[in-house]
Backbone as CSV, one residue per row, in Angstrom:
resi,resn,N_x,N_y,N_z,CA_x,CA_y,CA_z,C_x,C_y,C_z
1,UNK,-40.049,28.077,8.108,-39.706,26.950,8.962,-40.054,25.636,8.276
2,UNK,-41.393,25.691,7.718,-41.847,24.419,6.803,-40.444,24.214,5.863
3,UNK,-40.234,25.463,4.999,-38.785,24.828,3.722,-37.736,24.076,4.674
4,UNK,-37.061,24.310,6.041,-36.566,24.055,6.299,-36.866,22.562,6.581
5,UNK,-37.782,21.956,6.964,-38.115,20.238,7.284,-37.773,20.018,6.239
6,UNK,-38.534,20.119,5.000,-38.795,19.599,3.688,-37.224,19.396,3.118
7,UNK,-36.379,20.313,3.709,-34.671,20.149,3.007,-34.387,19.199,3.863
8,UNK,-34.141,19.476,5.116,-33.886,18.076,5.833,-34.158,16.831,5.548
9,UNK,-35.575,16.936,5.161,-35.922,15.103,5.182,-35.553,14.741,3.815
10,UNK,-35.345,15.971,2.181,-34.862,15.466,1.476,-33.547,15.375,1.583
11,UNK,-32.853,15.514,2.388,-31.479,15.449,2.407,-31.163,14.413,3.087
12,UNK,-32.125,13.840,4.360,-32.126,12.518,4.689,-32.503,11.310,3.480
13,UNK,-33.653,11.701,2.815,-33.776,10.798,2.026,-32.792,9.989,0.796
14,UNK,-31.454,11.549,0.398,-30.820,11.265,-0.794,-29.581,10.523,0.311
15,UNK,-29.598,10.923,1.107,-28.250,9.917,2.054,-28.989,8.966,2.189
16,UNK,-30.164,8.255,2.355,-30.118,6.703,2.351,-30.001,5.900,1.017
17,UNK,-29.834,6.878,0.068,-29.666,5.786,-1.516,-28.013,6.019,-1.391
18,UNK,-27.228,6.777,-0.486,-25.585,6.823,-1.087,-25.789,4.911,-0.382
19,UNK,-24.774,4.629,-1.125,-24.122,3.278,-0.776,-22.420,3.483,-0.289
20,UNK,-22.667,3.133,1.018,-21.176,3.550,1.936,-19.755,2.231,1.784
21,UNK,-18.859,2.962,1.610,-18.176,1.623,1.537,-17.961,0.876,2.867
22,UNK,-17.717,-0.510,2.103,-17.296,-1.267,3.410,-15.959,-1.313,4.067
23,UNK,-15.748,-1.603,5.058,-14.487,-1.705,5.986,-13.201,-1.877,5.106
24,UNK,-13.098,-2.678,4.078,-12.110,-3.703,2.596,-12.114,-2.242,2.059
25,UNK,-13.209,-1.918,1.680,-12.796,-0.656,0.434,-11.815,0.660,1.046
26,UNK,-12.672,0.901,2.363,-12.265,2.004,3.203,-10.868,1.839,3.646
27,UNK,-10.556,0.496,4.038,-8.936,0.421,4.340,-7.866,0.622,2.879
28,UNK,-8.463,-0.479,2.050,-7.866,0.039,0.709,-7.674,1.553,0.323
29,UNK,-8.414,2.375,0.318,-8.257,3.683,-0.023,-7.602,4.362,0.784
30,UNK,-7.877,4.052,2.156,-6.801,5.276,2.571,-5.168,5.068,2.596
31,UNK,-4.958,3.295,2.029,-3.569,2.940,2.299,-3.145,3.886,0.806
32,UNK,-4.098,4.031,0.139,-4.246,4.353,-1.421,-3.578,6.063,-1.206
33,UNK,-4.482,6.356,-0.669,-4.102,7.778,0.226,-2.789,8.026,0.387
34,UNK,-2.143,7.095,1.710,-1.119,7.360,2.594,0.037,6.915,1.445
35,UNK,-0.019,5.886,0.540,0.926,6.043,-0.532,1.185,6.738,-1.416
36,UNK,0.211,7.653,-1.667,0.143,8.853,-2.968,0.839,9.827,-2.116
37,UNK,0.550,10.271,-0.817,0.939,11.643,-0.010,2.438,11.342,0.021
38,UNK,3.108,9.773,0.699,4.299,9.697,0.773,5.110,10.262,-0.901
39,UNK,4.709,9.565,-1.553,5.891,9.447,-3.019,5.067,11.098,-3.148
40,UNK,4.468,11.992,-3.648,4.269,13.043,-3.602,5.405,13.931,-3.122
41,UNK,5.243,13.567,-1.927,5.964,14.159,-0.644,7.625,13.880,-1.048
42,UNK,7.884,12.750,-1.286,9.139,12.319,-1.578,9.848,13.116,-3.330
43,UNK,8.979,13.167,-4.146,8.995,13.705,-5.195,9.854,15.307,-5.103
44,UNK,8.581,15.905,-4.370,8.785,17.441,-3.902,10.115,17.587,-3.877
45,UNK,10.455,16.263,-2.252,11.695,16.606,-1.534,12.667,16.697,-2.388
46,UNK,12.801,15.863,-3.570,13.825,15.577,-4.230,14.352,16.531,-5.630
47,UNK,12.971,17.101,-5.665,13.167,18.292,-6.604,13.534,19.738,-6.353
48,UNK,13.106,19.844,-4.919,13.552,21.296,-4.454,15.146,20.931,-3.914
49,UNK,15.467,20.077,-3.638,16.963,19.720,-2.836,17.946,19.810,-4.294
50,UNK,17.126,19.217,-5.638,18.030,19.347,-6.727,18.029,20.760,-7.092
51,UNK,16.787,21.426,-6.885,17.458,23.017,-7.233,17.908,23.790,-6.357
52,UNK,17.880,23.714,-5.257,18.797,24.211,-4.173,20.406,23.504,-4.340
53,UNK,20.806,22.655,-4.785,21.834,21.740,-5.306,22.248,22.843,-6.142
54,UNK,21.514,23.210,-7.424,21.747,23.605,-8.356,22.343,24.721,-8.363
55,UNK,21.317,25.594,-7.392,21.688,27.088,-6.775,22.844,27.354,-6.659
56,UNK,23.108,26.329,-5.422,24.420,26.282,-5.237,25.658,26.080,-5.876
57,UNK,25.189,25.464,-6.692,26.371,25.579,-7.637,26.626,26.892,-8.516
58,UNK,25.591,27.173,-8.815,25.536,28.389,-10.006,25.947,29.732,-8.982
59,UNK,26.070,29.799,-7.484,26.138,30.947,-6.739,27.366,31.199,-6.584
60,UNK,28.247,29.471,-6.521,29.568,29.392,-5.910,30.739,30.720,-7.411
């Protein structure tokens, strides 16, 4: 039961040295986020539609 405090409070202790971002960074990144997932996403779309394109041609 003692190991168990001793992890806790060091595990409290190493979370008060993280430095959290602020509100600026946090919005930045996730717009950072939501633009990587879109063009990703858009990428995919455009590569499986060209080989399904392709398919199709080579089936006809």
């Amino acid at each position: 039961m003692n190991q168990i405090k001793v992890f806790i409070n060091e595990c409290k202790a190493e979370l008060e040295k993280v430095v959290w971002p602020d509100k600026e960074e946090r919005f930045g990144a996730t717009w950072v986020v939501i633009v990587s997932v879109f063009l990703l996403t858009a990428i995919i779309f455009l590569i499986d539609h060209f080989y399904l394109f392709g398919l199709g041609r080579l089936t006809k």
